[in-house]
C-alpha positions as CSV (number, residue, x, y, z in Angstrom):
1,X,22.6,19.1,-0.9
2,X,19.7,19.7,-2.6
3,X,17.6,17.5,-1.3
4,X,17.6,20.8,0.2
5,X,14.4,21.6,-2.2
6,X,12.3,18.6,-0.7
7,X,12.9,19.9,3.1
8,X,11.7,23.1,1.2
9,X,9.2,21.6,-0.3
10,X,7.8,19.5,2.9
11,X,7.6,23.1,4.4
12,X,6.2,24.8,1.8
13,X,3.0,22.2,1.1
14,X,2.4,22.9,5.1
15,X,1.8,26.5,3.5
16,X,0.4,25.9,0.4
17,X,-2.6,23.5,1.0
18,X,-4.0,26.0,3.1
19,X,-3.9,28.3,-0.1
20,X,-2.1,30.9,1.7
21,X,1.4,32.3,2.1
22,X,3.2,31.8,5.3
23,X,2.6,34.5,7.2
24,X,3.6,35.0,10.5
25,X,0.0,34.6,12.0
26,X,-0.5,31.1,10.4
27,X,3.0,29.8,12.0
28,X,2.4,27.0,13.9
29,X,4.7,27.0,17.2
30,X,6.0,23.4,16.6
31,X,6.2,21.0,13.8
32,X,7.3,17.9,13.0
33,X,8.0,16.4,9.4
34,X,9.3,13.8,7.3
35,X,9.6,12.2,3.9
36,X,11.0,9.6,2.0
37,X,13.1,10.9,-1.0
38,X,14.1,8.7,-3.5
39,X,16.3,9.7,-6.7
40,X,18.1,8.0,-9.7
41,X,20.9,9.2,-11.9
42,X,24.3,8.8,-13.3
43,X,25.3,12.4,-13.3
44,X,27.3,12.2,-16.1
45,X,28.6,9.1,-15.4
46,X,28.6,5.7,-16.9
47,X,26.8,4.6,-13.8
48,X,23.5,5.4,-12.0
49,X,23.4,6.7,-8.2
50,X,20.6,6.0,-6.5
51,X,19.5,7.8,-2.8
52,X,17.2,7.2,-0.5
53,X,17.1,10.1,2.0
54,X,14.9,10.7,5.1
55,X,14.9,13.4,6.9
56,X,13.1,13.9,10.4
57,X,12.7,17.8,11.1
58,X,11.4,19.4,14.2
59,X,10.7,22.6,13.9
60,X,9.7,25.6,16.3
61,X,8.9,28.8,16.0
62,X,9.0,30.9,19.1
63,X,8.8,34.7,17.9
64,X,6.0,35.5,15.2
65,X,8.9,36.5,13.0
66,X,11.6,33.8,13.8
67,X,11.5,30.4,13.1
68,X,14.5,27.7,13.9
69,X,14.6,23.8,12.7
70,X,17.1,20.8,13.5
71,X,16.8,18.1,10.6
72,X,18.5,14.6,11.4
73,X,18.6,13.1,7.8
74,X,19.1,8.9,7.3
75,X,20.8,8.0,3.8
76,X,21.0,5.3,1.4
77,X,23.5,5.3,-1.3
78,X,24.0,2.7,-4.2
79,X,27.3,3.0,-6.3
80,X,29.4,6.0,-5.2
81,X,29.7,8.1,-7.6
82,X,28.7,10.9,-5.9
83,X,29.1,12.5,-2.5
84,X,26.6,14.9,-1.2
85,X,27.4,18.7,-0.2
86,X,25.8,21.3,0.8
87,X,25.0,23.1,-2.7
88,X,24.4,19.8,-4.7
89,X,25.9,16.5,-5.5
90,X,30.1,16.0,-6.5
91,X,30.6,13.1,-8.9
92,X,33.8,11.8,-7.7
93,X,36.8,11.7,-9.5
94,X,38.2,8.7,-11.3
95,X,41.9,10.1,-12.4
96,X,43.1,10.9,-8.3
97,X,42.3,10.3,-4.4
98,X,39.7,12.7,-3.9
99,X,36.9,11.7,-1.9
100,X,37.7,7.9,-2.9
101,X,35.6,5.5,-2.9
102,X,35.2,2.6,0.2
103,X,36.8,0.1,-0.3
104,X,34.7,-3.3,-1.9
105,X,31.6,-1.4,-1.0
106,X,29.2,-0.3,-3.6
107,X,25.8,0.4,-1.0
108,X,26.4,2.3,2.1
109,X,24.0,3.8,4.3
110,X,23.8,5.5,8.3
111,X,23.0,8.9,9.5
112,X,23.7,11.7,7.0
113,X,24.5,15.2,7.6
114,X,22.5,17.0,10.2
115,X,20.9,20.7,8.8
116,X,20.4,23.7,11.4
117,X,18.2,26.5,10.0
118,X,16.7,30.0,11.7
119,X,14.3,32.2,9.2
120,X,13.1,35.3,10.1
121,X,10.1,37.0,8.3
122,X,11.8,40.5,7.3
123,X,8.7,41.8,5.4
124,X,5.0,40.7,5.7
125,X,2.9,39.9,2.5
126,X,1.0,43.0,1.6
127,X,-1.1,43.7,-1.0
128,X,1.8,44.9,-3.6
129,X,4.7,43.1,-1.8
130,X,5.9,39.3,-1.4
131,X,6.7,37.8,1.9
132,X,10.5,38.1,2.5
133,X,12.1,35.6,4.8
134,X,15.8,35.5,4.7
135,X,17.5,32.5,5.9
136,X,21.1,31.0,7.6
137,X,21.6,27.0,7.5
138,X,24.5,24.7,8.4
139,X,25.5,21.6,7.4
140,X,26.8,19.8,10.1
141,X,29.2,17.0,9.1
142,X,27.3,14.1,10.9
143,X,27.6,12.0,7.8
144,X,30.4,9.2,8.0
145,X,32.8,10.6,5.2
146,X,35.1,6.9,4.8
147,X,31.6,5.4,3.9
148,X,31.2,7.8,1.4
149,X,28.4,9.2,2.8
150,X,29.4,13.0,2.8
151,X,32.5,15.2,3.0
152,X,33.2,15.8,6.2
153,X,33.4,19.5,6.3
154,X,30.5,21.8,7.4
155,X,28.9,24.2,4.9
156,X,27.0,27.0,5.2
157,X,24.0,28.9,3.4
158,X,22.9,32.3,3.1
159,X,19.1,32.7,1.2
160,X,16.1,34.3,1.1
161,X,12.5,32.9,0.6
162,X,9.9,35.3,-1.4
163,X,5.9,34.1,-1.4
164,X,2.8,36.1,-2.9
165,X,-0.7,35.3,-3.7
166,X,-0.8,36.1,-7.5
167,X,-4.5,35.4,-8.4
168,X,-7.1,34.1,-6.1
169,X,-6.1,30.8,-4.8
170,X,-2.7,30.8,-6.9
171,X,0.8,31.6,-4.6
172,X,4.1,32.1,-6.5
173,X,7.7,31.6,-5.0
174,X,10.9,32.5,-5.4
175,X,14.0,31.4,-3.4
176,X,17.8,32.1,-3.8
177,X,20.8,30.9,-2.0
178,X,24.3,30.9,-1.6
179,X,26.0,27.9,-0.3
180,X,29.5,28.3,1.1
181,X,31.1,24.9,0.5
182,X,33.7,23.3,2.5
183,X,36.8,21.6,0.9
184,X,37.8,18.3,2.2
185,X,41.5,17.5,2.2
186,X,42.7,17.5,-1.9
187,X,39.4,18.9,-3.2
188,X,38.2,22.7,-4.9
189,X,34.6,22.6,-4.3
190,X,32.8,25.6,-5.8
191,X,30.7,27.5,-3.4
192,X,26.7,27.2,-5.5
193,X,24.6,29.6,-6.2
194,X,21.3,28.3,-6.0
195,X,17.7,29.1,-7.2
196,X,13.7,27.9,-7.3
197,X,10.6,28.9,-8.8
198,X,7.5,27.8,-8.3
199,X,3.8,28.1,-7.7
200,X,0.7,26.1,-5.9
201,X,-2.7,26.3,-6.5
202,X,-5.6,25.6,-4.3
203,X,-8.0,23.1,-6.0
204,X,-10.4,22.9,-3.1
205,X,-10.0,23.6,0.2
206,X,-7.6,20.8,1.6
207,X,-6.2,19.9,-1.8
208,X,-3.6,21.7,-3.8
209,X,-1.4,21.2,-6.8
210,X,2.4,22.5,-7.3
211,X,4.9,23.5,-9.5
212,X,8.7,24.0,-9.0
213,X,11.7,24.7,-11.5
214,X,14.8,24.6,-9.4
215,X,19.0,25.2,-9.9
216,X,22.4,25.7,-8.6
217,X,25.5,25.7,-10.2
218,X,27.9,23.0,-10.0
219,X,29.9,22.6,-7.0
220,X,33.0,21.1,-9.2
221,X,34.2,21.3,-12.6
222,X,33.3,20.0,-15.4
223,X,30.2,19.1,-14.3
224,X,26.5,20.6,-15.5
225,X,24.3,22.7,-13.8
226,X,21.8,21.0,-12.2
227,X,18.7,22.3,-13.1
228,X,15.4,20.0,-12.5
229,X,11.4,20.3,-12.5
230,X,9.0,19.0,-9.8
231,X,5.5,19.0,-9.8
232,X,3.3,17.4,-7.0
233,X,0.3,17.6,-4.6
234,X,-1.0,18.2,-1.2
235,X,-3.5,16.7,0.8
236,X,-4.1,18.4,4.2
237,X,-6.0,14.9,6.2
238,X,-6.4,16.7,9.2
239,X,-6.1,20.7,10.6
240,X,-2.8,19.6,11.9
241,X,-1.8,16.6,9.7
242,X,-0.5,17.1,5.8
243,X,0.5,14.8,3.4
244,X,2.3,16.2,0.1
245,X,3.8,13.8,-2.7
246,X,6.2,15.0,-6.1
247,X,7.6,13.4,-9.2
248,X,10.5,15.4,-10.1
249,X,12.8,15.0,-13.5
250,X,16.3,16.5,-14.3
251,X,16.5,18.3,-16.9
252,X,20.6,18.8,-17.2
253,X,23.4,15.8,-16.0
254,X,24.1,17.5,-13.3
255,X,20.6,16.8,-11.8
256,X,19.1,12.9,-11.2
257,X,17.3,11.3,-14.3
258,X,14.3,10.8,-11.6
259,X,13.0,11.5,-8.1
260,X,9.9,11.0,-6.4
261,X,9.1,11.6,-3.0
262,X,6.5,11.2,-0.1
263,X,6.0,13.6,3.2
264,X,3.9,13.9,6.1
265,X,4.1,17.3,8.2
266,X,2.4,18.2,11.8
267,X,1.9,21.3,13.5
268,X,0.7,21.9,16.5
């Protein structure tokens, strides 16, 4: 899903309070990480979604160049409307079975699905060219699909991450995807193609300020883009410890009305 963009973001802040890119020398060899996410929207609907998601990551990195992460996500879901792929939300449809809802249940929550990631760092930042990290992840259908909790089927992304120091402390990034979405029993998904632009700026030392305009396309029909803006801060507390925190508002149906979220990230 993309809730996708606040594991991003969680590893992202770890880069940009230190007002650097993430270059292989500043890698730490593990990490640890979590946040709460909390969204609101009806999607198009006539009724709002809420989710609370909270993903624990542990990441290691044991090459200069590669970079591997398990993320074991817990979810909280109010009303049903939606179920949560790989490339986005599905609203679920009204006028046949597909991906119906429990039964006399309108709040479900458990384990959702787990994410495997590896990154490598194809190109170091020099001083006329970005940082380019290409990407694989899988969704691994952990999530208890009769609850309503996700679709059962795995998916699979294919992106790239681009970072540069523009000017002085500023960084810009660029990321795109391609999310292979799998079709439960009676369903079409749409694989999404998805996007996110953004940039962080280094106040003072351990404090830093960011911006991110992200996208996909829908995974289903009928349904709008979602396209949504998030803008946040980071606060590293310690060398090793970083908090980061983001208000984020959709800006098409197809993205929540309103999220805001909360993360801590170690390295060591």
């Amino acid at each position: 899903m993309r809730i996708r963009g606040r594991s991003l973001l969680a590893a992202l802040a770890v880069g940009l309070v230190s007002g650097t890119s993430a270059v292989a020398e500043d890698l730490p060899r593990w990490s640890l990480s979590t946040s709460f996410n909390y969204s609101v929207g009806d999607y198009g609907t006539d009724k709002d979604t809420t989710l609370i998601y909270i993903p624990f990551t542990l990441g290691v990195t044991p090459l200069d160049w590669l970079s591997l992460s398990v993320t074991v996500p817990y979810l909280h879901q109010t009303s049903q409307n939606v179920v949560v792929t790989g490339g986005g939300v599905a609203v679920r449809k009204k006028d046949n079975g597909k991906l119906a809802r429990p039964a006399d249940s309108t709040t479900e929550d458990g384990i959702g699905d787990v994410l495997l990631k590896a990154a490598v760092i194809a190109v170091k930042e020099g001083e006329f060219v970005p940082e380019i990290a290409p990407y694989f992840k899988i969704k691994v259908p952990t999530a208890d699909e009769d609850r309503g909790l996700g679709t059962g089927e795995f998916d699979e992304t294919l992106g790239v991450d681009l970072s540069k120091r523009l000017v002085g402390d500023l960084v810009g990034y660029l990321t795109l995807a391609y999310t292979f979405i799998g079709d439960p029993p009676g369903t079409d998904f749409h694989d999404s193609f998805g996007w996110s632009l953004g940039v962080s700026y280094t106040v003072t030392p351990p404090f830093s300020v960011f911006a991110f305009l992200e996208g996909s396309t829908a995974v289903t029909s009928g349904e709008d883009d979602p396209v949504e803006l998030r803008v946040g801060a980071g606060y590293r507390l310690t060398k090793a410890l970083t908090l980061t925190g983001a208000v984020t508002r959709g800006l098409t149906d197809g993205a929540p009305d309103w999220a805001v979220s909360a993360g801590l990230a170690l390295r060591f």
